[in-house]
matplotlib code that plots the C-alpha trace (Angstrom):
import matplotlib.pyplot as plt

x = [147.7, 146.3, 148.9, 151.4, 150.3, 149.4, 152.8, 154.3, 151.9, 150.9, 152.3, 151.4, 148.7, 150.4, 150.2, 149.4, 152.8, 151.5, 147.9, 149.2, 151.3, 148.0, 146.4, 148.8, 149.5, 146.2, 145.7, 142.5, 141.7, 141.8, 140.6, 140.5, 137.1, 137.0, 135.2, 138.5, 139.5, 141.3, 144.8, 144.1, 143.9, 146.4, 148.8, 148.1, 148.4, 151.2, 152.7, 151.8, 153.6, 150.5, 151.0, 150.8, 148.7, 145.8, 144.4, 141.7, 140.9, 137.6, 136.3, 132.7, 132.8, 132.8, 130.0, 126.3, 125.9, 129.2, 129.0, 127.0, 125.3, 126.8, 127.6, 131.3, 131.6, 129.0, 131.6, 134.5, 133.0, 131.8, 135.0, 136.9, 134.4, 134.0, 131.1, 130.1, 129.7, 133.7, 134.6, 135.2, 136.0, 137.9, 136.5, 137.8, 134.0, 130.2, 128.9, 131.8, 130.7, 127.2, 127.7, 129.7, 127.0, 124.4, 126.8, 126.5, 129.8, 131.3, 133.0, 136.0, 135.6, 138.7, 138.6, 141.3, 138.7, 135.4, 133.9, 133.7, 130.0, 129.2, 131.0, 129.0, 125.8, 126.7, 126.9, 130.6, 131.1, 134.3, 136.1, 139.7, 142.2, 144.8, 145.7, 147.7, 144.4, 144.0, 140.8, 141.1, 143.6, 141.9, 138.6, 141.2, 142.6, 139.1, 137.7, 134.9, 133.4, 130.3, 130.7, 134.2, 136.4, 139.6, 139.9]
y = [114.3, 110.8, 109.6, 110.8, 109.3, 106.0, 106.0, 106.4, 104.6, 101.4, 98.3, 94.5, 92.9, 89.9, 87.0, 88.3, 86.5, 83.3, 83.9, 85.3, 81.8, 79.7, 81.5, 81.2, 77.6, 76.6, 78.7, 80.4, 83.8, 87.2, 90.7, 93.7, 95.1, 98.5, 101.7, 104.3, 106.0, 104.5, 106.6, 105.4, 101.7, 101.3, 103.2, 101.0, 98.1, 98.9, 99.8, 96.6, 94.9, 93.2, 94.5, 91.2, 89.5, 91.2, 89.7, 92.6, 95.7, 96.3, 100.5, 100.9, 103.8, 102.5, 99.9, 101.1, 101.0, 100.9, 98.8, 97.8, 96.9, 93.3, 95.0, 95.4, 92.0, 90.8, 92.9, 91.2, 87.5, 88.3, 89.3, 87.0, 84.5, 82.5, 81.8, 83.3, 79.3, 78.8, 82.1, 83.8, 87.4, 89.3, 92.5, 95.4, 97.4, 96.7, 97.8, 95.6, 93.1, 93.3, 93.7, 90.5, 88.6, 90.0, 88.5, 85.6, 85.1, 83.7, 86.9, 86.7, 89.9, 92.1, 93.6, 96.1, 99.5, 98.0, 96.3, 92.5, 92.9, 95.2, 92.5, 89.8, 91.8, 92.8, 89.4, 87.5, 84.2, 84.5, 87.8, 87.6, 90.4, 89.6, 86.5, 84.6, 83.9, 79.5, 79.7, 81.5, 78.6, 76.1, 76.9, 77.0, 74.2, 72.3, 73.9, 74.8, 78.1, 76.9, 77.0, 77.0, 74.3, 75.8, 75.4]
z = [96.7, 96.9, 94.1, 96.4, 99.4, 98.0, 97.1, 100.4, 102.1, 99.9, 101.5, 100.3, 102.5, 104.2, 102.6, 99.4, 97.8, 98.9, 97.2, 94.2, 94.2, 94.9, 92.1, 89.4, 90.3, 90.2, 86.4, 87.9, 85.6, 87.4, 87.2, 89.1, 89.9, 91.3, 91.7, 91.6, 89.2, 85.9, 87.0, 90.9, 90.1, 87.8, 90.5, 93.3, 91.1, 89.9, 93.4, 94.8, 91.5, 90.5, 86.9, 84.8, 87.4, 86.5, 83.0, 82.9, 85.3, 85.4, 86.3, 88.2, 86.6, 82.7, 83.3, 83.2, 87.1, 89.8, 92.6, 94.7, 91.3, 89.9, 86.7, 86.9, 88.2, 85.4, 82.6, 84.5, 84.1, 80.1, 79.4, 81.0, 79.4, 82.8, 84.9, 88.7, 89.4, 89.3, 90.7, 93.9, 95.2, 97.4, 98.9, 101.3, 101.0, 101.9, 98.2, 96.6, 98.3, 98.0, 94.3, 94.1, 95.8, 93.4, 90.5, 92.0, 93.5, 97.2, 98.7, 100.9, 102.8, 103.6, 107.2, 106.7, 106.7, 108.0, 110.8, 110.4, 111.2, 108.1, 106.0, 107.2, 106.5, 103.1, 102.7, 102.6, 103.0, 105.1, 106.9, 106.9, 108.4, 105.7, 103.2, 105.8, 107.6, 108.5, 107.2, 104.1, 103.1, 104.5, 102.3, 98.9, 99.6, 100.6, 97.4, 100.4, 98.2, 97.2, 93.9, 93.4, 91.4, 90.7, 87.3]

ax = plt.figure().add_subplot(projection="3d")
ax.plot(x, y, z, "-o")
ax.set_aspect("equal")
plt.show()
């Protein structure tokens, strides 16, 4: 039933052809971390066309501990062979974001399902309703993440 209504329902969050842009532009390595289900993520990646964007997808479930543990951010960064100090993250939940924070990692928090409030308190840097937000861009541009050099 999900599969079926992710499939109707899954729709591009605005701006997210400009980002993908910025990213590849800029050569900055990517990966998916999430806590669905293998078949679940690779559905709603594929439905939003993100296919060969994503160098590695990273399951909450096939670490030791899912989120809001660091570890599958911490797989994510070991196999990507990068460090948290030149990455950032982009989050729709309070335990993805508190496990990004615990790897170490600014989080762009998605307001799309939670109170900006509970994003705040889990700890993200920023709250954004969607990817065309002026201060999201401003902060990439401004290389403003605290750690982040884009490269």
């Amino acid at each position: 039933m999900f599969r079926r209504l992710v499939a109707e329902d899954m729709r591009p969050m605005a701006g997210l052809d400009k980002l993908i842009k910025w990213v590849e532009d800029h050569g900055l390595r990517r990966a998916a971390v999430t806590n669905a289900p293998r078949s679940n993520a690779d559905l709603m990646i594929s439905l939003l066309g993100l296919d060969e964007f994503f160098e590695l997808v990273v399951i909450g479930s096939e670490c030791a501990r899912v989120k809001p543990f660091p570890d599958p951010y911490l797989k994510a960064l070991q196999e990507l062979g990068i460090s948290s100090d030149h990455t950032f993250v982009f989050e729709d939940s309070v335990s993805g974001i508190k496990a990004g924070v615990a790897a170490g990692m600014p989080v762009v928090g998605l307001a799309t399902r939670n109170p900006e409030s509970f994003l705040f308190g889990a700890g993200a840097t920023m709250v954004i309703n969607d990817f065309t937000d002026s201060n999201l861009w401003a902060a990439l541009e401004e290389s403003i993440f605290p750690t982040f050099t884009g490269s």
